[in-house]
C-alpha positions, 0 to 999 in steps of 0.5 A, a space after each residue: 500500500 502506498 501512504 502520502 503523507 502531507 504536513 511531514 515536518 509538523 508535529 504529527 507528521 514526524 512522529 508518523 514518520 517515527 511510527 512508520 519507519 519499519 513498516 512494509 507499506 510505501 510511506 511518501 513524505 511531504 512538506 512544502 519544501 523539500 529536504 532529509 531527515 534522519 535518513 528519511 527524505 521529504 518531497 516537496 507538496 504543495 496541498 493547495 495546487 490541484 494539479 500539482 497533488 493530483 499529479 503525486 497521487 496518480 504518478 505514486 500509485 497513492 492508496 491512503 492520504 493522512 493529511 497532517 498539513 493545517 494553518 493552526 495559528 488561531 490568533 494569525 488566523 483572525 487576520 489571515 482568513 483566506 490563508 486559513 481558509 486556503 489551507 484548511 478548506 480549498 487544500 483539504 479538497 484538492 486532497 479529497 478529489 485526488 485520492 478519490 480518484 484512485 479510490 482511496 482514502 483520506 484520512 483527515 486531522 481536525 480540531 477541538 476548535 470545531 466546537 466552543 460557543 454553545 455552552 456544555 460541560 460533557 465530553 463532545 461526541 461526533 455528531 455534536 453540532 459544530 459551533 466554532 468561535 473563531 476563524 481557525 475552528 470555522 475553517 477546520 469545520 470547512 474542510 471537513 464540509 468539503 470531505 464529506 461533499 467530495 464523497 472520497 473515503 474518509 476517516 476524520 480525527 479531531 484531536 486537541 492541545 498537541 504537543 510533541 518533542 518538535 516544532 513549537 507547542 504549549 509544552 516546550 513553551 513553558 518547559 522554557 517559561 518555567 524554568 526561567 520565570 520565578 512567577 506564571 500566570 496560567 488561565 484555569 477556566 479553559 478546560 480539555 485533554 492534552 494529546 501527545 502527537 506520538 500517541 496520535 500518530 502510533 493509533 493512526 499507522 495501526 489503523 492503516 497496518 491493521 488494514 482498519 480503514 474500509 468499512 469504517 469511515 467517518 468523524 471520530 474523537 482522538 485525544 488523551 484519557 483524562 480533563 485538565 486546565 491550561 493550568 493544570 497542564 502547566 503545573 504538571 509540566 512543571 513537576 515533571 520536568 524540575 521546574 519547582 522555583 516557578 510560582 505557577 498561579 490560575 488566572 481567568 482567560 480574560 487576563 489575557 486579550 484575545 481575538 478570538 474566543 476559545 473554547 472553554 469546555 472541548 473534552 473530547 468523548 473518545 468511545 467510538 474510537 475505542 470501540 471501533 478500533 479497539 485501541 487503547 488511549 493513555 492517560 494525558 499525564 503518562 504520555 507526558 511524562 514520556 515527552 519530557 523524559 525525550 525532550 530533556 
């Protein structure tokens, strides 16, 4: 089978490289620019030029596409609305139209980010109406619309508060903060489930080394077991990693301005995953533990 992979040089899109590395499917790499890493080379995709994917699935024989390419700056998004858009949206079609073609499959990674403005306090399902409060959710909603319209195969997998031991993410952030700050101030009123990329990306490349995609395609939930603040993510954080000079203090969200409103409850009910794939999930703080101890 052969899998191309968007967005390689992301969060997701290296720790699926990682998970991938000994398997005996046909794994292609691509990022916007080219370039290797650790002995794997990257091709250069760009996902918003219909031409240009249709022309790497059909010349590369591509039978599963996991897109781990996305625009997640929620904030730039409030003044890059075509960009997002561009990247979220009109991208995830071109994706769907060509796998499509060889009758393939798409698999798609979504958001939280989906929900937020109607008021709730139990863990989201999949067939929870999307209420997105800003541009970054509202275009992510898109490209799922534009999946489900273009009629391909698909598997979509919202997840939620990413971080990994690459690129840049909450947990390096104040891996660094709190090491170097004698005082942080951590809003407490926005309440989810951090998901370590890597666990992400091993349940995916099981999925598709289990042969797991036909037959049960759809919207499923994927992020770690367990409910926290942003503030009780960070104390975490910082007990794990050392970092006990820090005097880490809860503050309300509107401590800090924004432009765009976030959710505020977007735990994430992961029983069909689980269910349907019979995998099992770990629990946030575990896989946290397990990124530090990497990173450091």
């Amino acid at each position: 089978m052969n899998i191309l992979v968007t967005g390689a040089n992301g969060q997701l899109g290296n720790c699926l490289r990682i998970a991938a590395k000994d398997s005996n499917d046909k794994y292609i790499f691509t990022d916007i620019a080219e370039f290797d890493i650790d002995g794997t080379r990257i091709s250069r995709l760009d996902i918003t030029d219909a031409d240009q994917v249709m022309k790497m699935v059909k010349v590369n024989g591509v039978d599963v596409i996991v897109n781990c390419a996305a625009y997640t700056n929620v904030e730039e998004a409030e003044d890059n609305q075509n960009l997002a858009e561009l990247l979220n949206s009109t991208a995830v079609l071109n994706l769907a139209k060509a796998v499509k073609v060889n009758g393939g499959t798409l698999i798609h990674i979504s958001t939280d980010y989906v929900f937020g403005k109607e008021p709730y306090n139990i863990p989201c399902r999949e067939d929870q109406k999307g209420t997105p409060t800003g541009v970054y959710g509202m275009t992510k909603l898109h490209g799922e619309q534009q999946i489900a319209e273009s009629g391909v195969k698909s598997l979509i997998f919202r997840t939620a508060w990413l971080y990994s031991e690459y690129g840049k993410n909450f947990v390096k952030t104040m891996l660094n903060l709190t090491a170097t700050k004698p005082e942080l101030k951590v809003v407490f009123d926005q309440a989810g489930t951090p998901t370590y990329a890597q666990d992400l990306a091993d349940a995916i490349f099981k999925i598709i080394e289990n042969r797991k995609m036909d037959g049960n395609e759809g919207i499923y939930h994927y992020s770690n077991e367990g409910v926290c603040s942003w503030f009780d993510f960070t104390r975490m954080i910082a007990e794990y990693a050392g970092n006990t000079a820090c005097d880490i203090q809860p503050c309300h969200s509107d401590e800090f301005p924004s432009k765009v409103t976030r959710p505020a409850y977007s735990v994430l009910d992961k029983t069909k995953f689980k269910q349907t794939f019979g995998l099992k999930v770990p629990y946030w703080t575990d896989s946290l533990k397990k990124c530090i101890k990497n990173i450091k």
